[in-house]
C-alpha positions, 0 to 999 in steps of 0.5 A: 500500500502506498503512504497514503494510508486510507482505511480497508473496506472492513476498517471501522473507519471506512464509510465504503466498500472498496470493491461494490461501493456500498455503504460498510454498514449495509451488510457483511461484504464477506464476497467483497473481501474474498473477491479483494484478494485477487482483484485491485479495489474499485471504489475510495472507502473515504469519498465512493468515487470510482478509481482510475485501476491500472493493473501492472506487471508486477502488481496494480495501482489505484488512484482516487482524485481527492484522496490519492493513489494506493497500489499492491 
């Protein structure tokens, strides 16, 4: 992860899941974690907006533009 340190999707402190973009609090978001480990996340846990995904050689990085670029 990158220094910009933003909580995961089960994180008390995320709002959003970082893979469906629901709200945290709506449910267990068990599929969503599992899928997290083989995927790149798709939404900011901080703000829901959609990140611009790029899947790299060795890896992938995710960048939301008001909170930054996390990558694996």
């Amino acid at each position: 992860m990158s220094a910009d340190a933003r909580p995961a999707p089960t994180d008390a402190g995320a709002a959003w899941c970082d893979r469906c973009g629901g709200a945290v609090s709506d449910g267990s978001h068990v599929e969503c974690a599992t899928a997290r480990g083989l995927e790149p996340p798709r939404y900011c846990v901080a703000c829901r907006r959609r990140m611009k995904v790029q899947v790299l050689p060795a890896g992938w990085s995710a960048t939301c533009v008001e909170h930054g670029t996390l990558t694996s």
